[in-house]
C-alpha positions in Angstrom: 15.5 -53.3 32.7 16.3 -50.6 30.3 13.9 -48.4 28.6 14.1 -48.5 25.3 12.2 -44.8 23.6 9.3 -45.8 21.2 10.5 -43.9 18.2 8.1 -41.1 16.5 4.9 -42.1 14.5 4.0 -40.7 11.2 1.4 -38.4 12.4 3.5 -37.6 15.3 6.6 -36.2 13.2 3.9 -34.2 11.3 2.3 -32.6 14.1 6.0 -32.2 15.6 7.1 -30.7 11.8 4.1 -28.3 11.6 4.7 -26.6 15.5 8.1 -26.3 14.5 7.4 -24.5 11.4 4.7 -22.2 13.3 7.5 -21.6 16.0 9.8 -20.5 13.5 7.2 -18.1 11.4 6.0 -16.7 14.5 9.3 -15.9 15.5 10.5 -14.7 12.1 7.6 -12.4 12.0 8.3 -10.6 15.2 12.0 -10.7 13.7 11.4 -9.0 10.3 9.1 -6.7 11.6 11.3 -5.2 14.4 14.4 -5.2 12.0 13.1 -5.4 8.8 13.9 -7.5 5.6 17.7 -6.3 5.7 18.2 -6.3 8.8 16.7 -9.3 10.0 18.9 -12.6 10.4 18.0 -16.0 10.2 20.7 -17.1 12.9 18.5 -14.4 15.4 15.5 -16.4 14.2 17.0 -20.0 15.0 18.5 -19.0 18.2 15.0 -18.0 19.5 13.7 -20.9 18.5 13.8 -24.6 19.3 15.4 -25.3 15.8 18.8 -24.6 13.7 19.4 -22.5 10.8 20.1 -25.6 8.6 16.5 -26.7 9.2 14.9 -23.5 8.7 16.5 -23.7 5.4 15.2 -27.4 4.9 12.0 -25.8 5.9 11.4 -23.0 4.0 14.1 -22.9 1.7 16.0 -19.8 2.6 16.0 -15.9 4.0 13.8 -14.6 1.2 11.6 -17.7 1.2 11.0 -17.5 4.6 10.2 -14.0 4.5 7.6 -14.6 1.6 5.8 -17.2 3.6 5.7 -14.5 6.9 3.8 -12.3 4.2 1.7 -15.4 3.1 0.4 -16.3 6.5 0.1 -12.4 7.6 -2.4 -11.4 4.2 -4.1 -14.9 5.1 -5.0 -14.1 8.7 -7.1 -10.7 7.6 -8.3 -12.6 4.4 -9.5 -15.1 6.8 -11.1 -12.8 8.7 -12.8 -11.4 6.1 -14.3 -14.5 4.8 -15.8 -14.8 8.2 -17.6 -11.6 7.7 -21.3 -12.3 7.7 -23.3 -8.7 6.7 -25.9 -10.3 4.3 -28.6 -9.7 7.1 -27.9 -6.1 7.5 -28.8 -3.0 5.8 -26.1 -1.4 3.1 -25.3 1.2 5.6 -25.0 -1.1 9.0 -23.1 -3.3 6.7 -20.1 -1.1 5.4 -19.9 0.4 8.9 -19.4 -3.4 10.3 -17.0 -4.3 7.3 -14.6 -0.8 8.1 -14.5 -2.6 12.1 -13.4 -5.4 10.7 -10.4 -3.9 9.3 -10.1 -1.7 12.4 -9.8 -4.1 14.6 -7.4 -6.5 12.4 -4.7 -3.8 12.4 -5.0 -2.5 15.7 -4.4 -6.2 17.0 -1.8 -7.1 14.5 0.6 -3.9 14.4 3.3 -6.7 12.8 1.2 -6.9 9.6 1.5 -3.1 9.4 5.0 -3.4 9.6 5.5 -6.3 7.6 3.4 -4.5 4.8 5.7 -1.3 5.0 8.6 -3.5 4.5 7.6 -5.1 1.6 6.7 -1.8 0.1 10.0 -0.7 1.0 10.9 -3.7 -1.0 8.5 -2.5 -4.5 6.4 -5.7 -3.6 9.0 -8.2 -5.1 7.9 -11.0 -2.8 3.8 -10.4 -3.1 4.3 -10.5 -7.0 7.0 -13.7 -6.6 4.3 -15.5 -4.8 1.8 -17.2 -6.2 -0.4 -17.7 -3.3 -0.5 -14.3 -2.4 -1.3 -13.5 -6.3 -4.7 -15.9 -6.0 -5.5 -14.5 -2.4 -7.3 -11.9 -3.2 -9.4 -9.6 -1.1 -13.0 -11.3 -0.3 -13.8 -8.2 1.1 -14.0 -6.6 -2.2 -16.8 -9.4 -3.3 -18.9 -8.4 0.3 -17.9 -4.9 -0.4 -19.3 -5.2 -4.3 -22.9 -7.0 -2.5 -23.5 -4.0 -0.2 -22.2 -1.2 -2.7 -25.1 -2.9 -5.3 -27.6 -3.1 -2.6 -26.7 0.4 -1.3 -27.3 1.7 -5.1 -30.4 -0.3 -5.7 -32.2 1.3 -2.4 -31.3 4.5 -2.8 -29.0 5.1 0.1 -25.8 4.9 -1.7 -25.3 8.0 -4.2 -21.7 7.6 -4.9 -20.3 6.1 -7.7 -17.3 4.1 -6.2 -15.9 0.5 -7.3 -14.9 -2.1 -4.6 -10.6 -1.6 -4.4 -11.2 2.7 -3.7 -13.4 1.5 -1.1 -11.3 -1.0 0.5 -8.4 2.0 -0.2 -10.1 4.6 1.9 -10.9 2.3 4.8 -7.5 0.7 4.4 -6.2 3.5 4.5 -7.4 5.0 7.4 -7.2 1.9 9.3 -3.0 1.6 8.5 -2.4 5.1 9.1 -3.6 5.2 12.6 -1.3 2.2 13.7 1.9 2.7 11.0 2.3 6.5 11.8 1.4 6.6 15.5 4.5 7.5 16.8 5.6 10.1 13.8 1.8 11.8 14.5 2.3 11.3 18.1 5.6 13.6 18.2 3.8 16.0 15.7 0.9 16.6 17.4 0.8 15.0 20.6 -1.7 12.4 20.4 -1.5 9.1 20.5 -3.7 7.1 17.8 -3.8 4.3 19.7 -4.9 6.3 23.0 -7.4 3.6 24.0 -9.9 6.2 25.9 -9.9 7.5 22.2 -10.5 4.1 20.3 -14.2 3.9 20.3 -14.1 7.7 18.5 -12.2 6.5 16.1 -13.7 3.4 15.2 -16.9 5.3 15.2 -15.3 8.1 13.0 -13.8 6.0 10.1 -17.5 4.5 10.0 -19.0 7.9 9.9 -16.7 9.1 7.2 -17.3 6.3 5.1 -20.8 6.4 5.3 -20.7 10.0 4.6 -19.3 9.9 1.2 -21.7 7.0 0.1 -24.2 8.6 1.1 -23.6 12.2 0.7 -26.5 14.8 -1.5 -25.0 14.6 -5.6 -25.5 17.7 -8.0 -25.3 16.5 -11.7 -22.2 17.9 -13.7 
């Protein structure tokens, strides 16, 4: 008797359709970030994947497309992790020590998004501004960051007068630094950022700084 294949169910074709299109972004990910926007090739992409170029283009439309939803899904991963963030039971100071980890630990772990952000600046931001997604993302770290900065005032710990985005700057800052310029620094000044009998001194550091300047004794002008 001969075997006839049950075709595909709905839900099935879906599920197929969305592991395809996860293949191909992680893929394209890796891809932009080693090579950049330029450099970067959608034939490279399909070959590593269990797809063709024609249906990356079905999928996401084409090159800069598919480089705008790479963006999209690398801002939603730390966004997602900041929603996660649960501080409201801790103390202004314990709080914006735990919210600077956070964003530690996000870009030691995802040294792609680093990449992927240098790019795009590379790039003056055209895809972030094209995207409307990425232009109602946000930050909802700035909203925890506004709670504990208001607490921190009302109790007297905080003394500096900072708004939520030169916050998120300064440990942003930090944070990107350590994993964008490791290599440049490295060669410069022979250490590794990323030394990990180091890590918990920096983690610690970025917390102490940051507390520091919230904190810090005020004359009046």
């Amino acid at each position: 008797m001969t075997s006839v294949e049950e075709p595909a169910r709905p839900g099935e074709r879906i599920r197929d359709a969305a592991r395809t299109q996860a293949e191909i972004l992680d893929v394209a990910t890796q891809e932009f970030a080693r090579a950049g926007y330029d450099g970067a090739r959608v034939d490279e992409i399909a070959a590593r994947t269990r797809t063709t170029k024609r249906m990356i283009y079905y999928y996401f439309g084409g090159k800069e497309q598919l480089f705008t939803t790479v963006l999209e899904r690398a801002y939603g991963v730390i966004r997602e992790a900041e929603q996660q963030l649960d501080v409201d039971h801790l103390d202004p100071v314990a709080a914006i020590r735990r919210l600077a980890e956070v964003t530690f630990d996000h870009h030691e772990q995802h040294p792609d998004f680093i990449r992927l952000v240098s790019i795009e600046n590379i790039h003056g931001a055209q895809h972030i501004a094209a995207s409307e997604k990425l232009g109602k993302i946000g930050s909802p770290a700035l909203d925890v960051i506004r709670r504990i900065l208001a607490s921190g005032k009302e109790s007297g710990l905080f003394t500096a007068d900072v708004d939520a985005v030169d916050l998120h700057a300064m440990i942003s800052s930090y944070c990107f630094f350590r994993v964008s310029n490791r290599h440049t620094f490295g060669a410069l000044f022979g250490r590794d950022l990323l030394d990990r009998a180091q890590r918990t001194h920096y983690r610690t550091m970025l917390g102490d700084m940051v507390i520091a300047y919230l904190t810090a004794e005020r004359t009046a002008d």
